[in-house]
N, C-alpha and C positions, 0 to 999 in steps of 0.2 A: 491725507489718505492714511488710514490704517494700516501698522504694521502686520507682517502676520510671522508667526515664528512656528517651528517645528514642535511637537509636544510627542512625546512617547508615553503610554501609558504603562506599567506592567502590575496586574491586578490579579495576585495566587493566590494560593488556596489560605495564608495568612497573613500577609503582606500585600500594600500596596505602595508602588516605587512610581513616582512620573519625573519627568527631564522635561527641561524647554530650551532649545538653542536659538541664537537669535539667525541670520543670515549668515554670519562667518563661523559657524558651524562652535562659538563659544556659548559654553552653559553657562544661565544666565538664571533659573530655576532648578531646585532639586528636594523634592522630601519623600522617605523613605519610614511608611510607619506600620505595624500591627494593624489589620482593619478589625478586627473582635468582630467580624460575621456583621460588621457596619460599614460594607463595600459604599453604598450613597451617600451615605453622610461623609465618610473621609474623601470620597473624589472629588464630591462637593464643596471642602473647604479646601481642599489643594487649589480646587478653580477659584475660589474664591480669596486668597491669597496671593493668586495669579495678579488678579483684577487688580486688586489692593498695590499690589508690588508695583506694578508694570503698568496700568491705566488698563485703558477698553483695547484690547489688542485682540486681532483674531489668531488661534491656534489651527494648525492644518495638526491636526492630532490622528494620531493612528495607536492602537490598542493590543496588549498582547497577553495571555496569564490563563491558568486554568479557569479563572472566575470571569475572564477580560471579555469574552465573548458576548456574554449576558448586559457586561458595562459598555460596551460597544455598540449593540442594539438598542440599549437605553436611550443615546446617546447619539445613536445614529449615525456614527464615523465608524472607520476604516478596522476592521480585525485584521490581525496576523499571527499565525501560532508563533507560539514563543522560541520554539526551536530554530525554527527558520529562521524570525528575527536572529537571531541570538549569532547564527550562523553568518546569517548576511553581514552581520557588523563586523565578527572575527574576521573572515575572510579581507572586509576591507581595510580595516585598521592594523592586525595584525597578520598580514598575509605568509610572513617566514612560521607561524605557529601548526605545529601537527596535530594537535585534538584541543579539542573544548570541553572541559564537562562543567556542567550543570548540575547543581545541588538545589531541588528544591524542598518544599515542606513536604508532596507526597511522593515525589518521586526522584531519581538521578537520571541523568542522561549524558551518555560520552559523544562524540562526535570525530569520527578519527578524520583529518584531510589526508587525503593521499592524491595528491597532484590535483589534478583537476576532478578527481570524483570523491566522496565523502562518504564514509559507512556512517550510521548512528547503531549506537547499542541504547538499553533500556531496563533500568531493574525495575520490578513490581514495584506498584502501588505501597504504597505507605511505608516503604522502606526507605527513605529517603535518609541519605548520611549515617546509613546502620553500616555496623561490622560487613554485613553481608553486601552492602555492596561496591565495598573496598576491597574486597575480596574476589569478587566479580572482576571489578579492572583490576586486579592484580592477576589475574586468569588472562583476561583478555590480553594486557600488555604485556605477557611472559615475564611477567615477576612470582618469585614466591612470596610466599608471608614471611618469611622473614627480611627479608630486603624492601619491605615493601615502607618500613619504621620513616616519616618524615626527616629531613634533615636540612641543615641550607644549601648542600648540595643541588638537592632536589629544586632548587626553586628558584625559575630564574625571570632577570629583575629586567624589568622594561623601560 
């Protein structure tokens, strides 16, 4: 019988990222590349890489990406917004964590947990990783701008 392993797609606005876990929840696949507005051609040789790697195995594949949707329909498996994705995994993996954000190519997104309920914030379009929206969460999270300067204080290690 045929294996079937877990596949996550995530297909943004310039990037495409997919995982494959096997049964013990071990990655077992992973490439992360530029698609240059060639979403078909790159998913298409990730699956086919797959094949190559790993023989005729089936993927229980599900989809997520401001482009993911349209690669999803193609494709005919499972969509999920990215946010939610993104969400769902934080809260399981790292469940003591208080926000998430998300840096992508057109946009950021924060995700504060507050116990069992979740706020999300959201900058504009095409500002994704600008001054302006560092500035934003430094509003949101009662920092000024000047405390706001990276440090390894700031960052802590899992």
């Amino acid at each position: 019988m045929n294996k079937i392993y877990r596949a996550g797609l995530d297909v943004g606005s310039t990037t495409a990222k997919i995982t494959v876990l096997d049964d013990s929840d071990q990655l077992i696949f992973s490439r992360y590349e530029r698609h240059n507005a060639r979403v078909n051609e790159l998913v298409g040789s990730y699956l086919n890489e797959i094949e190559h790697q790993l023989g005729q195995v089936s993927l229980r594949l599900c989809v997520t990406g401001s482009v993911g949707m349209s690669a999803a329909e193609h494709m005919k498996t499972e969509f999920v917004q990215e946010v939610v994705a993104a969400t769902v995994f934080a809260r399981h993996r790292y469940p003591q964590a208080k926000a998430l954000i998300d840096i992508g190519g057109e946009d950021a997104k924060v995700v504060f947990f507050n116990g069992k309920s979740m706020e999300l914030r959201m900058n504009g379009n095409c500002a994704g990783g600008t001054g302006a929206f560092i500035d934003q969460m430094a509003v949101l999270t009662g920092r000024d701008r000047k405390s706001t300067r990276l440090n390894s204080s700031h960052i802590q290690k899992s």
